[in-house]
TIFI-209654 format. One record per residue (C-alpha): residue number from 1; residue in one letter; x negated, y negated, z. Coordinates in steps of 0.001 Angstrom, whole numbers. Layout:
<pts>
PT seq type      c1      c2      c3
PT NUM    a       X       Y       Z
...
</pts>
This chain:
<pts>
PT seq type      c1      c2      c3
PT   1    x   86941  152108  180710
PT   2    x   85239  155696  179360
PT   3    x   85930  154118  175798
PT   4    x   84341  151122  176640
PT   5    x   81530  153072  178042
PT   6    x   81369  154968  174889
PT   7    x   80778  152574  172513
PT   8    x   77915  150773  174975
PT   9    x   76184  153877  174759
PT  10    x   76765  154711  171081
PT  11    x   75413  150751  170377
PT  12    x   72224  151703  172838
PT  13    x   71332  154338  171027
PT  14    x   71797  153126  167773
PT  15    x   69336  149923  168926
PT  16    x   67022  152820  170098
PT  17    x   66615  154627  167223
PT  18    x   66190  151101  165201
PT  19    x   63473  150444  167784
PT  20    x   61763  153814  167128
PT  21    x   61510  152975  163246
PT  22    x   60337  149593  163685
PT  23    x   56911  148332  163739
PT  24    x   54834  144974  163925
PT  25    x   51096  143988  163948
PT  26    x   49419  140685  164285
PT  27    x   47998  138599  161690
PT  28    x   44428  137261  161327
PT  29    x   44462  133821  159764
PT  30    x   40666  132940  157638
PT  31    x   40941  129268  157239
PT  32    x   42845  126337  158280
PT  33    x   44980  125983  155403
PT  34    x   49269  124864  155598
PT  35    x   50000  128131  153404
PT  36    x   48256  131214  153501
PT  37    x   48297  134531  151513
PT  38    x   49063  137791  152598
PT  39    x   48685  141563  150766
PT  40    x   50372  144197  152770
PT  41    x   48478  147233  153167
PT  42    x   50035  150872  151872
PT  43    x   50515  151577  155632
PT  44    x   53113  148838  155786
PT  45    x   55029  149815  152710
PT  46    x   55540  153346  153946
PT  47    x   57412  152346  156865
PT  48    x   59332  149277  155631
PT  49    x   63076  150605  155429
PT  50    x   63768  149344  152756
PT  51    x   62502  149532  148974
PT  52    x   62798  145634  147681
PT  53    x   60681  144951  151099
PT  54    x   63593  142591  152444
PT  55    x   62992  143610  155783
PT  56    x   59316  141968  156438
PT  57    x   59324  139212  158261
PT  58    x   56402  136822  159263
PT  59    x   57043  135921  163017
PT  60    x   55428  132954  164960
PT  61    x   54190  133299  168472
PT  62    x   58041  132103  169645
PT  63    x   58781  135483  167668
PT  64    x   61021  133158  165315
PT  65    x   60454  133860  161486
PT  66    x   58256  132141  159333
PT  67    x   59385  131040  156015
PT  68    x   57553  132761  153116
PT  69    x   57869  133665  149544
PT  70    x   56490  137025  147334
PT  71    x   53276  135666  145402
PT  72    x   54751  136935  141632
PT  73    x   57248  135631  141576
PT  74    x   56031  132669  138545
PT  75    x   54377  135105  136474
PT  76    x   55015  134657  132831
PT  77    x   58572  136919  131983
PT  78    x   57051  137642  128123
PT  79    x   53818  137927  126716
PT  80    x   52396  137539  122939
PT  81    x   50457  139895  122139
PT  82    x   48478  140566  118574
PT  83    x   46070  143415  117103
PT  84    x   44024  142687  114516
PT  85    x   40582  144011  113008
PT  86    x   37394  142539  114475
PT  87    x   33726  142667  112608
PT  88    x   31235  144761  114299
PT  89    x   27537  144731  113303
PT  90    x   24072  147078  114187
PT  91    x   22387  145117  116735
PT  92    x   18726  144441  116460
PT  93    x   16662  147104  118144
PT  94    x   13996  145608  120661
PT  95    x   10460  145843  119337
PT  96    x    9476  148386  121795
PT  97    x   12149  151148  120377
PT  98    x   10883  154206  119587
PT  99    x   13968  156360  119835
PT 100    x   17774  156036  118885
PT 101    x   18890  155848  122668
PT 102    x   16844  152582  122675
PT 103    x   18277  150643  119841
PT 104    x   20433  147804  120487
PT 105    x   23650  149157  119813
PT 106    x   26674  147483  118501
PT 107    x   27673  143504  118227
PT 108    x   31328  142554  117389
PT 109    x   32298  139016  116302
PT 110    x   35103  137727  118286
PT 111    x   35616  134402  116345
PT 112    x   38912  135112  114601
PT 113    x   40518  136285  118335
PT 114    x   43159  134311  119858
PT 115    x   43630  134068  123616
PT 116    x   43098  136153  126285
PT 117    x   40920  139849  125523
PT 118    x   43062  142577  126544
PT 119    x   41726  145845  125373
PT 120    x   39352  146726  122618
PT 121    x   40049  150066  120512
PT 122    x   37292  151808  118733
PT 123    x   37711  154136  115391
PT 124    x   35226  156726  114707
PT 125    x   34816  159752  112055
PT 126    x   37590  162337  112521
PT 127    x   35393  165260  112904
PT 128    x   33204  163281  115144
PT 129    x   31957  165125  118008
PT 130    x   29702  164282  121028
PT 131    x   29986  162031  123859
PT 132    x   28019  158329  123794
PT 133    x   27881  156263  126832
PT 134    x   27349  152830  126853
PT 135    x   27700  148712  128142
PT 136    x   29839  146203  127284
PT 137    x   28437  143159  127480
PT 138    x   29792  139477  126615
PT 139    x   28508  136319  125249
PT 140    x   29280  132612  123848
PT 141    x   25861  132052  122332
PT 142    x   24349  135755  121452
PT 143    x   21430  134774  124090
PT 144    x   22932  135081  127421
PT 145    x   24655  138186  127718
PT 146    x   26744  139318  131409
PT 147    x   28104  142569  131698
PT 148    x   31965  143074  131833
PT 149    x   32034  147374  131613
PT 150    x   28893  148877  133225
PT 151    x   29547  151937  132175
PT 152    x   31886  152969  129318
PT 153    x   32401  156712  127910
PT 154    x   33038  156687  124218
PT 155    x   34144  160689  123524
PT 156    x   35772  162782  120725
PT 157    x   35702  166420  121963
PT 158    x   37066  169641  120178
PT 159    x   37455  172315  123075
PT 160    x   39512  175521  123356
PT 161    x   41365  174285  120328
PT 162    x   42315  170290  121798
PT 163    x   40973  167373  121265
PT 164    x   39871  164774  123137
PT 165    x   39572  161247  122076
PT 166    x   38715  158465  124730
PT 167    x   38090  155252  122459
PT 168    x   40076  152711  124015
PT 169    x   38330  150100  126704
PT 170    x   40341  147538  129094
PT 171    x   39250  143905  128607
PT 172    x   41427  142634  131117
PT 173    x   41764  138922  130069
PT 174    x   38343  138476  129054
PT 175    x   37558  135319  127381
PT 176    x   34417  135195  124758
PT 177    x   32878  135126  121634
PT 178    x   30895  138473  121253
PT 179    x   31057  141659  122695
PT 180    x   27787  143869  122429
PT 181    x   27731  147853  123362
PT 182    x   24538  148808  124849
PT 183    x   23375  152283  124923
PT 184    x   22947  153701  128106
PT 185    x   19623  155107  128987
PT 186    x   19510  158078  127474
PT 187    x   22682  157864  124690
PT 188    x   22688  156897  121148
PT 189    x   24924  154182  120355
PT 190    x   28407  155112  119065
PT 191    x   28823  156157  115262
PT 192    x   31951  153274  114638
PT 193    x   33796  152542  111392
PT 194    x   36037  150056  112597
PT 195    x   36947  148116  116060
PT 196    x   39975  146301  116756
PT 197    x   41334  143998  119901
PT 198    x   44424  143442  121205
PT 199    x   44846  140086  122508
PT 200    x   47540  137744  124462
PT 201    x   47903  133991  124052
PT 202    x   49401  134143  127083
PT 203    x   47574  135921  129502
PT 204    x   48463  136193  133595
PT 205    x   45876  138474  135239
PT 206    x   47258  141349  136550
PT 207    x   47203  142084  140618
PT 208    x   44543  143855  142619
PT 209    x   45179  147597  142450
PT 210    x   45880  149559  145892
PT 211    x   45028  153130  146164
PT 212    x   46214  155893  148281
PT 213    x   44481  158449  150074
PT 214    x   44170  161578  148080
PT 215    x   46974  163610  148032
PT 216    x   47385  167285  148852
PT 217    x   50964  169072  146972
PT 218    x   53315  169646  149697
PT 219    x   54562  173164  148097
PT 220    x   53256  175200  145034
PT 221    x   54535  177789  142828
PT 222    x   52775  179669  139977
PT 223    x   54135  177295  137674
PT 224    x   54245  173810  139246
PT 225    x   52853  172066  141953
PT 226    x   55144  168937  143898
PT 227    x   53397  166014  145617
PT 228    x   55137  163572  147856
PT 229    x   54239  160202  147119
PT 230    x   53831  157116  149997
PT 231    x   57310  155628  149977
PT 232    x   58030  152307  148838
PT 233    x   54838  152498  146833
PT 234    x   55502  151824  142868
PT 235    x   54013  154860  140455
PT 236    x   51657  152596  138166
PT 237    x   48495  154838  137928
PT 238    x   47474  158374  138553
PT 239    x   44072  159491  139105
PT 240    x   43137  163312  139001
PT 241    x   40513  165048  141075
PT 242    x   40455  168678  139667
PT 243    x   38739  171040  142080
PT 244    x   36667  173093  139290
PT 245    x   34270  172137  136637
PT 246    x   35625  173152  132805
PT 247    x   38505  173041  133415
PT 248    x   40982  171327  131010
PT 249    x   45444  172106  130268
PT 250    x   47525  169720  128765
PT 251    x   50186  169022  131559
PT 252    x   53643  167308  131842
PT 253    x   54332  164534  134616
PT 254    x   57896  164771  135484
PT 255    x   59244  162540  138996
PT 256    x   62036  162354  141327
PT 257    x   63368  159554  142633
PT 258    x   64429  159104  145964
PT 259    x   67999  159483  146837
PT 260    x   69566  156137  147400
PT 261    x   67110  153903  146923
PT 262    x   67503  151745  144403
PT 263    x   64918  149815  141744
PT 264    x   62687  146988  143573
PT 265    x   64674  143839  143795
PT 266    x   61690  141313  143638
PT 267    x   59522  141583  140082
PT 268    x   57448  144446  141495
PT 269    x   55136  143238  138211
PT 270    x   57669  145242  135859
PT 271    x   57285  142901  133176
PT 272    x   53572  143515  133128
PT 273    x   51694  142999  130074
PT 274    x   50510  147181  129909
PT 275    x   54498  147602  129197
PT 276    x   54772  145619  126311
PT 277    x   52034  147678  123842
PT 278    x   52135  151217  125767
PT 279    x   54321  152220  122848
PT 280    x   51259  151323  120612
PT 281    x   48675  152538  122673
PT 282    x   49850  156106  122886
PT 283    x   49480  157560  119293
PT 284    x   50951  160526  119214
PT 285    x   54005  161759  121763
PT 286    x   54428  165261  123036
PT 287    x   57758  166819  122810
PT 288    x   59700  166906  125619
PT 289    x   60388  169747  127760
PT 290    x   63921  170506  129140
PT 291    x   63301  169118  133267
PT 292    x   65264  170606  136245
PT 293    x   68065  168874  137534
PT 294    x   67348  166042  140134
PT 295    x   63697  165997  138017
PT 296    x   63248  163724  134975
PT 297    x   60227  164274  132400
PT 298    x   57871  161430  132363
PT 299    x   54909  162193  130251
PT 300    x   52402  165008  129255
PT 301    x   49068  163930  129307
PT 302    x   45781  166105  129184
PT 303    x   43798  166525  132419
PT 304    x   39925  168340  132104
PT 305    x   36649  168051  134242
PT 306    x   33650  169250  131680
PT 307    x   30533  169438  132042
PT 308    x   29191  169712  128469
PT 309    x   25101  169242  127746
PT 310    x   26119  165920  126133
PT 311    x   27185  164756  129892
PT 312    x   29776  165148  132324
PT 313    x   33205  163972  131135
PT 314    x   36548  163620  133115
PT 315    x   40372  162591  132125
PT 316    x   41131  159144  132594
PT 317    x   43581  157305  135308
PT 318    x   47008  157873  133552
PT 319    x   49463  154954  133645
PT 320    x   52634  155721  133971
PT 321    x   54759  152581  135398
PT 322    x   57613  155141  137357
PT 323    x   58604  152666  139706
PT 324    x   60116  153625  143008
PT 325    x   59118  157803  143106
PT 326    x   60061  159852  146058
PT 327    x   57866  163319  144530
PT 328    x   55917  163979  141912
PT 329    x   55660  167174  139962
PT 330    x   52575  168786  137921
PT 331    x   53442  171253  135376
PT 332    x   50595  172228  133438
PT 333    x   51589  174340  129987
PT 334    x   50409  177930  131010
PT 335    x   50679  177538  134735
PT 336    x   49245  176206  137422
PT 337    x   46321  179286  137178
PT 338    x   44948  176506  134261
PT 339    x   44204  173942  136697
PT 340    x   41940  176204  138370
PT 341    x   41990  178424  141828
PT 342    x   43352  175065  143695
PT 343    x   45587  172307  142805
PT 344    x   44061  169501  142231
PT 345    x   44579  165924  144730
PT 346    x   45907  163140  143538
PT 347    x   46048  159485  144139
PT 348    x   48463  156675  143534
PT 349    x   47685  153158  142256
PT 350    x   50351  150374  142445
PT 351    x   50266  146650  142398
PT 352    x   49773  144823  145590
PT 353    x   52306  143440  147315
PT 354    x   51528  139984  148414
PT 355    x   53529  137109  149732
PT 356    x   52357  133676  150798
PT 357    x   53809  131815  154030
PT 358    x   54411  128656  155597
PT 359    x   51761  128422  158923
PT 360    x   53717  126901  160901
PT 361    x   53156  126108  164710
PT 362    x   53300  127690  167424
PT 363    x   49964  130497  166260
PT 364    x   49421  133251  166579
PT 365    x   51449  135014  164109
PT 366    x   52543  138496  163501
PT 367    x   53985  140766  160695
PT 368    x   57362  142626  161496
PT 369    x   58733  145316  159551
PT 370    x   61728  147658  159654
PT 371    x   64649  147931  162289
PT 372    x   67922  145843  161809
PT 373    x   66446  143019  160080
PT 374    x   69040  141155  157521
PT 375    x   67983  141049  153761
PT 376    x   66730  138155  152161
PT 377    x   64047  136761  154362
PT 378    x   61815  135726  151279
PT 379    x   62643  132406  149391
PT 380    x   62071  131371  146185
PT 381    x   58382  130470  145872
PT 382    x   59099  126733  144426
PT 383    x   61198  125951  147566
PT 384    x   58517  127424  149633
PT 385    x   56026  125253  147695
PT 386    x   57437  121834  146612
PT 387    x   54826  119939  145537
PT 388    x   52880  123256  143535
PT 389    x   53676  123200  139456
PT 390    x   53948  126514  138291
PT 391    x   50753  128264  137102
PT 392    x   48912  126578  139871
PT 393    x   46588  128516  142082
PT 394    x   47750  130278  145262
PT 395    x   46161  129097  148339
PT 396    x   42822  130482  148877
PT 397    x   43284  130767  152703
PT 398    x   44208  134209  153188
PT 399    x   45679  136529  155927
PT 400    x   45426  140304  157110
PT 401    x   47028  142830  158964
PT 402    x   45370  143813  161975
PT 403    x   46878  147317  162187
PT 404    x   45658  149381  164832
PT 405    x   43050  152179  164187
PT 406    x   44037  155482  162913
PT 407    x   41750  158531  164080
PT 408    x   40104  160673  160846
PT 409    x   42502  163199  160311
PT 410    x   40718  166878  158457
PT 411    x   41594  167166  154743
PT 412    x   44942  169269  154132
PT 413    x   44642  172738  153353
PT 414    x   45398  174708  150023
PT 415    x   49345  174669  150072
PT 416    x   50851  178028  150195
PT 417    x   51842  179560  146841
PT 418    x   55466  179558  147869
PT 419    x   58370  177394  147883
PT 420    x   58074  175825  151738
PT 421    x   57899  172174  152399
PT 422    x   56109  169688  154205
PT 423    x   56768  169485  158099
PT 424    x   57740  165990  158731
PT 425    x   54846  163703  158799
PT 426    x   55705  161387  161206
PT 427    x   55886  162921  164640
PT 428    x   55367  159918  166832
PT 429    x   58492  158732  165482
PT 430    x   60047  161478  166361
PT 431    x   58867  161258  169923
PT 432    x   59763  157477  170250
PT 433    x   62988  158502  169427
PT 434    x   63771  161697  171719
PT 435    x   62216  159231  174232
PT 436    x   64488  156504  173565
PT 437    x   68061  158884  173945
PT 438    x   66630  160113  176962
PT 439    x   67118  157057  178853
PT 440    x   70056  156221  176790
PT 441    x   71708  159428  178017
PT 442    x   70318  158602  181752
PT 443    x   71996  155065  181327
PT 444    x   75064  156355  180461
PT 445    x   74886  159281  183111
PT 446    x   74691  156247  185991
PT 447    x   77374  154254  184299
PT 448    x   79243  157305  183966
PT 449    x   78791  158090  187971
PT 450    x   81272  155352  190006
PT 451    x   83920  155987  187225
PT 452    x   83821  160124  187872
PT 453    x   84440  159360  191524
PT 454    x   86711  157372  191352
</pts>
């Protein structure tokens, strides 16, 4: 009978702690629509239990699952891609110029571009040096012009012996005949010899972008600094926020993946289009260093904040396409005393996760996450959608997660120079759980009682 008793308690407390680490929230539906879409927020992925995001469920108000499917799942395996050299002419100058910052710029002739616009590169003199803001602005007709880039940094920098080149500009599937750079108010336009555009004749516009909050390193040394990324959150993007002007080090990106966890089983948008011309895009590679064990090089990349008299100039968002990250590591060549008398923050951009489910009666419906759910609650999105041929719109009727209000927390302090770690972040977990094998272990006292006397 004691074994008996055993194992109730042992299954108890293993449905407690399962409890502790689950979570659910209810959903707000905006329109009457059958199917509705659905992008979960960071908060979510960080306490899914699992990577591939198996475990979310979409309950009804019976608590019985709703059938749904992840929203990329059609997007196009392969894309064609082509860069060729585009015309670029002096636009005319308005009548009322009197200086350079007021002529008209640049026009480039789009007419021999295929397809979707995906990024436009820009070639200037090699000893070029000076920094030249400007718009980019699109038109079918050269009359009506809209602006696509409201404000674009053209640089080529020497400084402290490196130099820095910005002269590439995302297009992101733009569609049009000309492009026009206007000076900004202020700026001359750019000195250019040549222009070129990559393009796609098969183009599927890329996700929404989420962002983190900015990220403090959870331990430093005089070398390095490590950052703990939100779990289940994809590395696509890294944005820098140095914490002194002039300041500039080249630095090397190297990650660490979490134990266990294996590669996203749903696309994740791994066969974006970014992956197929990075190659290209990055000119010239760095070698690589030797990394520690458990740590594996990524990329180096130069990271400044300058303020020169030509204007203020910082790096640009790195992308980087890591995948499933546990920690990241910042290594700048030098030490991290070239980074300044603080490490710098980060934050983390990745794809959004969205789905798109059946809303089906009874309302009101809830999201559920974690705990001892089986995997494989998402179906393929053309069972889920029958009558939908594939490139179709989504449904427009969307959903959100009405997660419940976090108090402002104060910004995290300098880390200390030495080698300590994070204390666990998640404390009410903790709690829930100490909680729940408390009254497991007063269950089990009671049961335990009649059989003692006995």
């Amino acid at each position: 009978m004691r074994e008996t008793l055993r194992h109730h308690v042992a299954w108890l407390l293993a449905l407690g702690a399962a409890s502790a680490l689950a979570g659910e929230a209810p959903l707000e539906l905006k329109g009457p629509a059958t199917y509705h879409g659905l992008t979960l927020p960071l908060a979510v992925l960080a306490q899914t239990s699992r990577a591939d995001l198996s475990d979310i469920r979409v309950l009804d108000a019976r608590g019985d699952p709703v059938p749904y499917a992840w929203a990329d799942e059609d997007l196009p395996a392969t894309q064609e891609t082509r860069l060729q050299p585009v015309p670029f002419y002096r636009a005319p100058a308005a009548a009322s110029a009197v200086t350079a910052a007021q002529q008209g710029g640049w026009i480039i002739d789009l007419g021999s571009v295929k397809g979707a616009l995906l990024e436009l590169r820009l070639s200037v003199l090699p000893n070029m040096n000076g920094i030249y803001g400007f718009e980019i602005e699109s038109s079918n007709d050269l009359q009506r012009w809209q602006t696509h880039t409201p404000a674009a940094q053209l640089l080529s920098l020497q400084h402290q012996g490196q130099k820095l080149e910005h002269t590439d500009f995302e297009l992101n599937g733009l569609r049009t005949r000309y492009l026009r750079l206007r000076p900004s108010p202020g700026s001359a336009p750019p000195p250019l010899t040549g222009a070129h555009v990559l393009s796609s004749a098969r183009y599927q516009p890329p996700p929404a972008l989420q962002w983190s909050e900015p990220l403090a390193p959870v331990q430093c040394t005089a070398q390095f600094c490590d950052y703990r990324l939100p779990r289940h959150l994809p590395l696509e993007q890294l944005e820098w926020q140095l914490a002194t002007v002039n300041t500039l080090a080249p630095v090397d990106v190297l990650v660490q993946l979490a134990p266990g966890e294996p590669g996203p089983a749903r696309p994740m948008y791994r066969h974006r289009l970014r992956d197929h011309f990075k190659a290209a895009r990055h000119k010239t590679a760095a070698p690589v260093p030797d990394a520690p064990e458990s740590w594996s090089y990524l990329q180096r990349s130069t990271v400044y904040w300058l303020r020169l008299p030509e204007g203020e100039v910082r790096s640009p968002t790195l992308h980087l396409q890591a995948g499933q990250v546990q920690q990241l590591r910042v290594q700048p060549v030098g030490g991290m005393a070239q980074l300044g008398p603080r490490p710098p923050l980060l934050r983390v951009g990745a794809p959004a996760a969205s789905l798109v489910f059946l809303a089906r009666e009874p309302a009101p419906y809830r999201l559920a996450w974690g705990g001892e759910s089986s995997a494989g609650a998402a179906i393929p999105l053309a069972q889920l959608m029958p009558v939908r041929r594939a490139g179709e719109a989504l449904p427009v009727d969307t959903a959100s997660v009405q997660l419940a209000p976090v108090a402002p927390t104060a910004s995290a302090p300098t880390p200390p120079a030495s080698g300590t770690s994070e204390p666990s972040r998640k404390f009410w977990l903790w709690g829930a759980l100490l909680g729940a094998l408390a009254l497991m272990g007063f269950m089990a006292w009671s049961l335990l009682r009649p059989a003692k006397a006995a």
